[in-house]
Every structure is written in C-alpha cells, then in structure tokens.
N, C-alpha and C positions, 0 to 999 in steps of 0.2 A: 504493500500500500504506500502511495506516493505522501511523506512527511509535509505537511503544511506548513511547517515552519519553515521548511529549508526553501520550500517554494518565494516565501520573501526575502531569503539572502543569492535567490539565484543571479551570476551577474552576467551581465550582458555587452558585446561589444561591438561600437560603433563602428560606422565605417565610414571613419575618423581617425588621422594618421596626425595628431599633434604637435607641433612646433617643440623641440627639445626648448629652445630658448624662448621666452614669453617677453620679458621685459626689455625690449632694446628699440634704439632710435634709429632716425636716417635723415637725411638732410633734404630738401624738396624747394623749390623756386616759388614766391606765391606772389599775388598783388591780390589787394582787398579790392572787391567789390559795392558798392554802389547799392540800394535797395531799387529793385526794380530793374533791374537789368536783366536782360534775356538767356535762358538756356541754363535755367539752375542745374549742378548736379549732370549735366552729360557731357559728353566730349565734344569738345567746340574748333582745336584746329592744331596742328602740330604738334600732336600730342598734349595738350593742354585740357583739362580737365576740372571741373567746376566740385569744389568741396568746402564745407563748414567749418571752420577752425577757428580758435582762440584770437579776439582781437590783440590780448597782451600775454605772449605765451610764456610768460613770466608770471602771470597770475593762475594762481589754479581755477580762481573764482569769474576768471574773465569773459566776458559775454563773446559767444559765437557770432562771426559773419562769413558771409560767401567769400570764398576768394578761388581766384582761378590760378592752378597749380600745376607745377611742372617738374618732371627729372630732370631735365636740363635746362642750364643758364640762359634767359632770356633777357633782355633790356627792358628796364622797369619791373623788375619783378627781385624781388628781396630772399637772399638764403636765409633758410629758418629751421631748426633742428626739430624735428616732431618727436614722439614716443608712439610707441605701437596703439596703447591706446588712446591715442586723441584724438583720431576718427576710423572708427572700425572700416570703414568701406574707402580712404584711403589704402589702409595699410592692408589690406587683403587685393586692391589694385597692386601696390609695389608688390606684393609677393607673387601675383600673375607675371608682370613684368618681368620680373626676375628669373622665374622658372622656365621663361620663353626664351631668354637670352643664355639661359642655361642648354636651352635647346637647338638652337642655332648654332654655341659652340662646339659642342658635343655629340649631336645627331646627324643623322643626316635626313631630308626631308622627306622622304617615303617611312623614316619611324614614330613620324609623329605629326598629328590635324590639331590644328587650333580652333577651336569653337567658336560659336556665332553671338551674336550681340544679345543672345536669349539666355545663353548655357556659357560663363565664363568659366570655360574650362579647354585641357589641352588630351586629346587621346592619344597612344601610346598604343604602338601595335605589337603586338603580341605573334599573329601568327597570318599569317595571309593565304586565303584557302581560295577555290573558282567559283563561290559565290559571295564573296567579301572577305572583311577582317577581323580579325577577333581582337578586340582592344582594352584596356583599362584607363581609365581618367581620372585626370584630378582636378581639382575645384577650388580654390582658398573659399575657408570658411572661419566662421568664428564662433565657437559653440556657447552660449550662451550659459547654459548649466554652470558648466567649470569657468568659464572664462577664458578660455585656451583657444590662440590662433593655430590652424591646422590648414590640413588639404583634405575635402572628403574624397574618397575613391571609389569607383563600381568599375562592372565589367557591363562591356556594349557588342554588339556583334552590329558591323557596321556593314549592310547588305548591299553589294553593284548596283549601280543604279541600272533600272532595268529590268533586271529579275523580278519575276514574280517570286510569291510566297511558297516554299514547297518547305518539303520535309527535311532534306539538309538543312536548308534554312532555321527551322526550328532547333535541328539538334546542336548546331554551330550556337545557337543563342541559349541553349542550356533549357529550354522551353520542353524537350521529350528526352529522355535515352537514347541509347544504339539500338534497343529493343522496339524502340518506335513507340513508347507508352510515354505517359505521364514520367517526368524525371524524378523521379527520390529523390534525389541527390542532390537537389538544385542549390544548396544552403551551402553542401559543400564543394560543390563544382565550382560556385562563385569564387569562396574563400580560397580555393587551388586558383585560379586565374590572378586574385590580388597577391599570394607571394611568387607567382609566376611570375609578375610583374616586379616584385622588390628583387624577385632574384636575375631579373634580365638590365634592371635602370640603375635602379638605386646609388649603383657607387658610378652611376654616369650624371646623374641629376641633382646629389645632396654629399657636400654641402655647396650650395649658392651662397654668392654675397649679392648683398643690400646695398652696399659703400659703408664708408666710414669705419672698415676692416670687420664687420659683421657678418659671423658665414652664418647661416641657415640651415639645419637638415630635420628631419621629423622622428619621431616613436616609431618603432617597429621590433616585436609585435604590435597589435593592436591592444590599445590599457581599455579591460570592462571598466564599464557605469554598475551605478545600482541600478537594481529595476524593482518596477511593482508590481503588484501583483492584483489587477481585478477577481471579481468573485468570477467563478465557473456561471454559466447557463442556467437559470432552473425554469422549465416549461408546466403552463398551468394547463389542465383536461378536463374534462367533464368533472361538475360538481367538487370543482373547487382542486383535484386531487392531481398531486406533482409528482417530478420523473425529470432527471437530467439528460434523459434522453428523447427524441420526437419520438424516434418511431416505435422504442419500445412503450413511452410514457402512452403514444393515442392505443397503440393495440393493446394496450391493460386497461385504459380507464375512459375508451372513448374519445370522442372529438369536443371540443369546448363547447361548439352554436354547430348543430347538425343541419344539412340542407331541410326544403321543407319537404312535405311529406308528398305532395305532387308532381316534383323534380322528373324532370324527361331527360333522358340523353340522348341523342338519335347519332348512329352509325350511318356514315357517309361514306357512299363508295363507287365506283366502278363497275358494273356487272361482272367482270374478269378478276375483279380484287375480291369478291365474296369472300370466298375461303380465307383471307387472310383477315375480312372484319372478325370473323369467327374464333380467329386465331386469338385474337386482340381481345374479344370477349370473355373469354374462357380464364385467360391470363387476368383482366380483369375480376373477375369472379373467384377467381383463386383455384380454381381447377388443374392449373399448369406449371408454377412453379415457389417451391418451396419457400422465397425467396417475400413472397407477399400472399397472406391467407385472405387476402378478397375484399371488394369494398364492404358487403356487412359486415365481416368481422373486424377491420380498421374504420372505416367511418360508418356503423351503423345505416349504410344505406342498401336495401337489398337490391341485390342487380336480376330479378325478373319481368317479366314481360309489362308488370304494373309502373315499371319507370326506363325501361329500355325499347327502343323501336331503331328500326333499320329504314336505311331511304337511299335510293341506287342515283346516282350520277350519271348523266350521258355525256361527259368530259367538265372541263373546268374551266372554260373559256367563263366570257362575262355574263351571256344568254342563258347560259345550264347554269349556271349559278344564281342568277334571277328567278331561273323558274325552281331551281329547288330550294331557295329561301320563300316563297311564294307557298310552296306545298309543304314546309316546315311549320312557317306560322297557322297555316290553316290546319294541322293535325293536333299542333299544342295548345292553341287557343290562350289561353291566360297562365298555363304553366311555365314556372323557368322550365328553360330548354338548354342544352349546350351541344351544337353539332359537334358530334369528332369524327375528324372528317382526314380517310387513306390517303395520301398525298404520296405520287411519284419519286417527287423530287426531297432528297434529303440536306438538311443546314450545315452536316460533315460536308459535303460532295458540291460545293454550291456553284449554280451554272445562272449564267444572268437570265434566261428563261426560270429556270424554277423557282428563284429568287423574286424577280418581278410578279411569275403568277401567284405568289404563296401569301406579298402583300396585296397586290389587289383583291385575292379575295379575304385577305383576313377585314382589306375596307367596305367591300361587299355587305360582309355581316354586322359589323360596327356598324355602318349606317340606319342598319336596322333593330339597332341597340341590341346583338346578339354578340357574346363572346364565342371564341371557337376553341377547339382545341386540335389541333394538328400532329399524324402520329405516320412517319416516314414506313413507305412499302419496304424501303430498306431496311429498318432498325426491325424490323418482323419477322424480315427473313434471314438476318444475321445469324452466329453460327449459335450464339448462344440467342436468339428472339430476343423477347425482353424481359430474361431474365435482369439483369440489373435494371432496368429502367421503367418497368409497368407499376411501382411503387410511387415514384415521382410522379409518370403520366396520373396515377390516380390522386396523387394530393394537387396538381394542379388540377386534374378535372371539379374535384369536391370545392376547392375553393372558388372557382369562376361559377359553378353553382349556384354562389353565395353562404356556401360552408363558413365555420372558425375553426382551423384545427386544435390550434393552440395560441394562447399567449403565452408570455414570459413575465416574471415575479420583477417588478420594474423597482428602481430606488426613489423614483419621485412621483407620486401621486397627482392625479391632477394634472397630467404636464400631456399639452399637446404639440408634438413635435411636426416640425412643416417643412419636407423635404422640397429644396426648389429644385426644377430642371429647369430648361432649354433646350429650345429645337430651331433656334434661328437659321433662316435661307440664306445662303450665300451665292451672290455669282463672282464668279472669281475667288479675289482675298475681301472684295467687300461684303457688307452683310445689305440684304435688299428690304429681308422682313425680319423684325426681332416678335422673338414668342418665347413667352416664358409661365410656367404653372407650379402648381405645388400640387404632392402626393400627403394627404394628411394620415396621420396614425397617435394614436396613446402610445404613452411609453412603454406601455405594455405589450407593442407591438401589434394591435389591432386596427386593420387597415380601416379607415373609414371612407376617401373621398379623393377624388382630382378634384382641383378647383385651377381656372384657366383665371391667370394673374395678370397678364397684361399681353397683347399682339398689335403692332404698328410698324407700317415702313419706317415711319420717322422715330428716332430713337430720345429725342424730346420727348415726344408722346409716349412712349413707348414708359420711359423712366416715371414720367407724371403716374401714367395707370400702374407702372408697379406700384409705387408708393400706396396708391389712393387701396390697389384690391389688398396690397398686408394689411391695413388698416380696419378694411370691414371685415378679414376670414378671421380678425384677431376681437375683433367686437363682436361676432355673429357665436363665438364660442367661448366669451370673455364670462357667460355662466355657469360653465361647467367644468374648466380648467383655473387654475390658479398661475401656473407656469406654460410661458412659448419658448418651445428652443429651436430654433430655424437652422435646419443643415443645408448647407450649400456649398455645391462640387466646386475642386480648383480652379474649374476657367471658368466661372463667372467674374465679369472685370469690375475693378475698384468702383466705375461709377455704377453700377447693378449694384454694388454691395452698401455705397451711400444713400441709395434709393430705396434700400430697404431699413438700413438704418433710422432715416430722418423718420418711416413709419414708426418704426418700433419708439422714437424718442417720443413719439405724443402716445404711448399706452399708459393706463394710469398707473399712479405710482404704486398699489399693492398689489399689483402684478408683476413675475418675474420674467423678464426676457433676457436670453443669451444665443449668441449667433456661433457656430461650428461651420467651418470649413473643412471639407474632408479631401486627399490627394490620395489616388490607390498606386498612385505613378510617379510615388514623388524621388528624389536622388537619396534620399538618406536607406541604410537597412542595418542589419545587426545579430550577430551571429554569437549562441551562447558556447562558448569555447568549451565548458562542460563537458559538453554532448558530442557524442562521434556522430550525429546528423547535424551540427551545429544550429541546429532549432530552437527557436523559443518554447517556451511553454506556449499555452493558447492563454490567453487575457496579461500577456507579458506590456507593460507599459514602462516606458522611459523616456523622463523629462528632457528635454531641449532646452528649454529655458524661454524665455517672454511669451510664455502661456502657451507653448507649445511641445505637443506630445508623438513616439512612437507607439502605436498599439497594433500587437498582435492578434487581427481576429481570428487567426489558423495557426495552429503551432502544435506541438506534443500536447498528447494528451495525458494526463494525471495516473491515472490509474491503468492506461498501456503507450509507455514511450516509445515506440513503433512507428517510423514511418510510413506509410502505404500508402502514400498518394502525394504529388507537388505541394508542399505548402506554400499559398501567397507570399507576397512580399507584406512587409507591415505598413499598417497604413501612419500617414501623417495626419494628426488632428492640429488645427488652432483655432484655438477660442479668438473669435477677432470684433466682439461686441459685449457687454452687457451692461443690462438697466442697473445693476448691485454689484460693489464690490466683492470678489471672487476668494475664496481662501484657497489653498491649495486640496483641501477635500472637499471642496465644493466642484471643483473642477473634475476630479477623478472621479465623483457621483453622476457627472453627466457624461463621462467617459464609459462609465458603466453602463447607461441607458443605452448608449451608440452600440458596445459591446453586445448588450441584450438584443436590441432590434438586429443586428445580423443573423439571430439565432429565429427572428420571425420571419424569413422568408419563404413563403409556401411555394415556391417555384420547386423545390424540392427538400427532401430529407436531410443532405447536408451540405447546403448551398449555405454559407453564412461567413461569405469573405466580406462583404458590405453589409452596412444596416441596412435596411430594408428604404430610409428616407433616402438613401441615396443611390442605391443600387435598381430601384421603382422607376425612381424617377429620371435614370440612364436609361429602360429599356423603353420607357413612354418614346423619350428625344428619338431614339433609333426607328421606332416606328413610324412617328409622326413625319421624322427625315425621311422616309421612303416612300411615306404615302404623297409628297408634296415632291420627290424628285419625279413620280409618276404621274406627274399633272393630275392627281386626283381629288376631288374638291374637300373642303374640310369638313370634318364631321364633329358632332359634340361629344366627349369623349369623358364627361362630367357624368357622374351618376349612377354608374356602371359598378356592377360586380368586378374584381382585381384582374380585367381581359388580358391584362401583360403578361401573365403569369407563364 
C-alpha cells in the first residue's frame, strides 16, 4: 500500500537547468526615456532595446523609467553597471545573447536554429533523421519559486517541411514506441534526449561570458522542487454512494441521474452493415465481451425492444439523411432519441471525404436539436471489435441521452465554474469573425449548459458582448452559487481576458470570482527522478511562483505504480484574476476542483487529462470550426444534452 506520507515528500524535477552563479553584474549602454514615447519594451533598431531601470542606480529605492539599452557603445547613451536582478527580462535577454554568441563561436550552423520572436529560444540538434531533426532547446528563464536564473530545456522533433504526419513521425517525436503503441516511456525517452544533449554541448556551450570577466554555466543534474500533493478523485453514484473508481464505483452503485424511462436509441445503418449493427448491439447488451456487462447492468437502462429500434440508411449523402431524420422524428415523437448511426469512415484512418461527410451530418442532426453518436464499420470489425471500447461508446451514449453518470466530491460548494472556448474564423493570419461561448458545470462536475457569449466581425463588438453576456450568465445564477471560477484556455488574448475581467469587476462584493488559465502545451515539465518511469504521481503539483502552478492530471497511480499507457504532459495553471485576496491554500483548493473536473469527463472511463471546462469547450471550437469551414449555416447549439461527447 502506497505510504501517504511519503506521497508529500515526493520530489520532483524541473526542466530547469539553473544558473550555478545567481548574483552577478554586467555592464549595458542606456539613455533615459521621455514618458510617452513610442515602442515601450520591444526592439527598436541596432540592437537596441526598450527596458525599465532604476532612474538613480545608486538608490535601491529609486523610481523606474524607460530607457532604451544597448550591449554596445553608442553616442548618447551612458555605461551603467546593472545586477542580475534589476530587471528580470533584461538579464534573461543578455543570457540569450550570450548563448548565441557562444554559438556562433563554437558551432557550426547546421547544429543549431535560433527561435522566433514567439519562442526565445535556440535548438540544438541532436540527431538528423529523412523526416526531420531530433532536437533539444533552451530558453533563459527565471523561476520565480526559488529565484534562480536558468535555461529551461525540452526535446522537439522538428519535422521537413512538407511531410505529412505518419508514423515515423510520431515515433521520432517520442509520441508511440517501435511497437507502434502508445509510448510508456515517454517521461523517460525525454529525460534520455536532455542528457543526450549535456552529453553532446555542454562542455561546447558552458561556460559563456557576460563581460566584465563573468563566465556563466548551469546545474546538471537537474536539482528537485518540493511538490504537492492534491487529494486523489473521489466519484459520487446513485444515492449519495462513492468509489474512486468510475467504472467500478457506476457498476456497484449505479449511475447518479439515470436516463428517462422513454429513452429510444435507434441503430442506423446501411442494409449491407446489418450484421455488424447487431454486432454492436449485442456488445452493447453485454452479451459479447467480458470487458462490459451491458447497459442494464452499468447504467440501469434495459436494452430491449421497449427502448431500442433499428432504421436502414440508403447512403449518407444530405437527401438520405433528411429523409431519415424525417422518419426518426416521426417514430419517437416526444421521446429522447439518440441515433447511432454505422459510419464507413473511421477518425484513426481520416480521408477528407469521411471527415467532411461525418461533420455535415453530425450538422444535419444538430439542427434538428438531435445528438448523434457515431461508431466506425472499422472499430467493429477490428481484431479484437470493441472489446476495449463499447464501455466508452456506452457512457457516451447514456450521457447524450441526458444521463449523470457521476459526479465528483468537489472542495467548494456553491461554485459554478465557466469554461470559455473559441471558434473564431480566420482567413489567412486574420481573424474575419470572432465567437466565443462558455461550457457551464458545478464543481462537482455536473454538466449543465452552453451558453453563446459573444459573435461579431468587428472585434469592438465583439469585446462589448463578451463583457455585457459574463455579466448576465453570472447574474442569471448569482442564486444558486456563491462562487464563479472562469477557466480559460492559453490563446485566448490579453484583450478577451480584460473583457472578461472588467465583467467580473462589477459582480457584487459577496461573491467570489477567480479567473484560471489552463496551457496543456505549455514548455515547462518535470520528471520525479525517484521512479524508473520518471513519472509523477497523478495530482502531483509544483509551485512556479507569481501564482502559478505544475499539475499532474495523469501520472502513477497510488496503489499500482505501473505504467500502461503514455502519461500527458502536466499541465500549467495560473491564476490571472480574483475578486479576494488568495492564500496559498486557497489556490491549491481551486486546483483541486480543476483536478476533480478532469475526473468528470463522460466522453469516456478514463479520459481525465483536462477538466472537463476546458477540455468541452476544445471539442465544441473543433466542431463549430468544421461546420463553418463547410459553409454550413449556424445552428443553436444552446440547450442541448453534452452532443460533444
């Protein structure tokens, strides 16, 4: 049995190669600026560069102004000795500088890319294969926790331009095995690539000098952090009764909110695919494989003739699809209905025919406020059917239903959490139409609602209506919750996120608001040296420092340390709003709820890399994006049973 205590001394190591030396100076060219003058803060023209610094750098206490700064001697411009810390985002510039000129001595140019004006960093190649390079990078950073200037490091597989996506590809990127599965190993494939990398640069790259006789080199190994440790998952079931597990907690105690008792499902098919609806049925029923004993037995819903009916297809062009939504609604009349409906083409194998025709009709059905569920001719007749996967197919069928299968045991009561998306049009790099909505849910993980927040060419407008709709979904529910915690994915931009600020600033004052930003893609990760899978535990957290966090939603589990499957990468949270100052367990309690909602995804059994606010409101965007690259008209998408699922 896995020791709970030892669980909060487990440590963990960033991927983060810190500066042996911390305290030291360097010398820089500056002239003060003027207020009001153009181009704070970017780069302006011979290397000159706009930064904040001490008007009298003789006072500690001396007021910041703009000054435009340079490595080399200019006219009009004054030598001035800095320290590391007197402006973080100077001296993490000198330390790029410096690394590059390290690299131009010392390399030659095919060993090493310098990054773009998004990603201040330099790659380092490793290995050069016929469909790209295998690389490792580094980044100056400054970690806020400790305080310590470093370089973060990852490995990149940087693919020819050209190539499409194949299977080398993935395996070059550490994404599958040689086995062609899911990689195990991915935790420690990476960490083999970063001392690949110390063991090929290192004594070609460190130490650098800064001037003023200062060499530079970094930590290696890599030094753990502390980490924290969230609570485990606990999922809530019929009549109140809990299980840390889904799928064993629903097949012992039932589903939370069971469909209703008129529930139809109708089997869509091909006359030529019959056989294989049947297949699908049986499986469904629990007749077939061990693996799932049947909708009655997990979701209390019997699968005979009283809530199952069949309906044949004469193709799936836009005409057979009209006429047999036409002959669906006339058989169900007032009952929920959910077609599952045989589909050719599978989302493994995807061909821009099956793709196109799988959204148009999933728009087909929308419009007629029907969810669908879609189950590939292939995945049926694979070697093993759907043995592993008619479990899922049936927890997403029960929930578009309008099933509950479960909740989760939440830390804050009262608290409705409002996951934003995005599905903005683009032509080109511009954007033509901006559209943005919220996925609402309890913290308890109970899906309640889309609600469509703002859509406008003009992005004026566009900013006004966000504002104005956070304001009434936070009045329209300001009776039944106490607390708003608003999650919103990495690219939504600064001015989206002022626009929902300035709402949340007029919510009254005895209510709590706090804004999360979540990145699943973001450059940091971290590896517990511990472990020969170098894995985290799952609910592993570790501080960054100015209110931002590592959290592991996937990682070893407690009670079998086993890897069997790719663990994600961890995600990055930061808190970037709230109405109340924050303690430091105030914040890990709402890291917990994020942690909890990934454990509600009914898309499947154990789908729970993302919360469910932000992971909903990714699969709406990709939808809505496809239904709008198909010139198809918009539909209300408000109101609906969880169709994304």
């Amino acid at each position: 049995m896995f020791d709970r205590k030892k669980r909060f001394e487990q440590r963990i190591a960033l991927n983060f190669l810190p500066l042996v030396q911390q305290d030291f100076s360097f010398f820089v060219y500056r002239k003060q600026i003027g207020v009001g003058s153009e181009n704070p803060n970017r780069e302006r023209h011979n290397g000159v560069r706009r930064y904040r610094l001490p008007q009298n750098l003789a006072l500690q206490t001396s007021d910041y102004v703009d000054c435009d700064v340079s490595f080399s001697k200019i006219e009009g411009f004054e030598k001035v000795k800095i320290y590391a810390h007197t402006n973080i985002h100077l001296t993490k510039f000198l330390l790029m500088e410096a690394l590059q000129k390290k690299c131009r001595e010392h390399l030659s140019k095919q060993d090493y890319l310098v990054g773009t004006k998004f990603r201040n960093t330099i790659s380092f190649v490793l290995a050069k294969t016929d469909v790209g390079d295998e690389t490792v990078w580094l980044e100056p950073y400054f970690l806020k926790e400790t305080g310590k200037f470093g370089f973060l490091v990852g490995f990149h597989f940087k693919v020819k331009e050209g190539i499409p996506l194949n299977r080398k590809i993935l395996q070059y990127s550490l994404s599958i095995g040689s086995d062609g599965r899911e990689n195990k190993n991915y935790y420690v494939d990476i960490f083999k690539k970063i001392k690949k990398f110390i063991s090929k640069y290192h004594s070609q790259l460190f130490p650098f000098e800064i001037g003023d006789g200062v060499a530079i080199t970094i930590s290696w190994p890599m030094q753990d952090v502390r980490s924290e440790q969230l609570d485990t998952k606990l999922y809530i079931f019929s009549n109140e009764k809990k299980d840390v597990s889904q799928f064993q907690g629903i097949r012992k105690h039932g589903p939370l909110v069971p469909v209703r008792d008129d529930s139809l499902i109708c089997f869509m098919y091909r006359p030529e695919d019959k056989p294989l609806s049947y297949e699908l049925y049986h499986a469904l029923k629990g007749d077939k494989y061990a693996t799932f004993p049947g909708m009655d037995a997990m979701f209390s819903f019997s699968f005979g003739n009283e809530h199952v009916t069949g309906l044949p297809l004469n193709g799936y062009d836009s005409q057979c699809i009209d006429a047999a939504i036409k002959q669906l609604l006339l058989v169900s009349g007032d009952r929920p209905v959910l077609p599952l409906i045989l589909f050719p083409w599978s989302r493994m194998e995807r061909t821009t025919e099956g793709e196109d025709c799988y959204y148009r009709i999933k728009h087909q059905f929308l419009a007629n406020r029907l969810p669908t569920q879609f189950v590939s001719l292939q995945r049926i007749r694979g070697r093993d059917g759907l043995k592993w996967s008619v479990a899922n197919i049936a927890l997403a069928v029960f929930g578009k239903l309008g099933g509950k299968p479960w909740k989760l045991s939440p830390k804050h009561e009262r608290c409705l959490i409002i996951g934003i998306g995005q599905a903005h049009r683009k032509d080109g790099d511009k954007i033509s139409r901006y559209f943005a909505y919220s996925v609402l849910s309890d913290s308890s993980g109970l899906y309640d609602s889309i609600r469509i927040l703002s859509k406008s060419e003009n992005k004026e407008h566009y900013l006004d209506g966000l504002t104005v709709k956070i304001k009434e979904v936070i009045a329209e529910f300001s009776d039944r919750f106490d607390k708003f915690v608003v999650h919103t994915p990495f690219k939504l931009k600064k001015d989206e996120i002022t626009a929902i600020t300035s709402a949340l600033d007029a919510v009254q004052s005895n209510k709590t608001v706090v804004v999360l930003k979540f990145n699943e893609k973001s450059k940091f990760f971290g590896f517990a040296l511990g472990n020969n899978s170098k894995v985290p535990y799952e609910s592993s957290c570790v501080a960054l420092g100015g209110k931002e966090y590592l959290v592991w939603f996937e990682g070893l589990q407690y009670h079998n340390p086993t890897v069997k499957r790719r663990i994600a990468r961890p995600m990055h949270i930061a808190f970037v709003y709230s109405s109340k100052e924050l303690e430091h367990a105030d914040e890990i309690s709402y890291l917990q709820d994020a942690i909890n909602l990934s454990g509600a995804n009914w898309r499947g059994f154990n789908a729970k890399t993302l919360p469910i606010s932000v992971y909903y409101a990714k699969l709406i965007a990709e939808y809505i994006g496809h239904f709008d690259r198909l010139g198809l008209p918009e539909i209300d998408i408000e109101d609906l049973p969880p169709w994304f699922l």
